[in-house]
Residue, then its C-alpha position, 0 to 999 in steps of 0.5 A: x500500500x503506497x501512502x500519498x499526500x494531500x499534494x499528490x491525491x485527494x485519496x490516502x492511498x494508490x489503492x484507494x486512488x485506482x480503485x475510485x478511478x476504476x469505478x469512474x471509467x466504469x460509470x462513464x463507459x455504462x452511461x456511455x453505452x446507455x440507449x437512455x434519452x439524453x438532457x440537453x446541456x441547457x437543461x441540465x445546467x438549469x436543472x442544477x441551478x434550480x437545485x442551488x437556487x432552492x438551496x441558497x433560500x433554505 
């Protein structure tokens, strides 16, 4: 198990490191592959402004 730093990765190991990176590749590839409709880029964007819009008032 190989420590790293805060200054090399946000993980504590290389382990953990390949691990998440591991998972990443696989969700994008998985979406990637998907037939499900897309969202648009804009409302995507408006999607996620409304959810921090509606958290700044809370």
């Amino acid at each position: 198990m190989t420590k790293l730093t805060p200054i090399e990765s946000e993980f504590a190991t290389t382990e953990e490191a390949d691990a998440y990176d591991a998972w990443f590749r696989a969700t994008v590839e998985a979406r990637m592959a998907s037939n499900s409709p897309r969202i648009p880029h804009d409302e995507a964007m408006a999607r996620m402004q409304a959810i921090i819009d509606r958290r700044k008032k809370a």
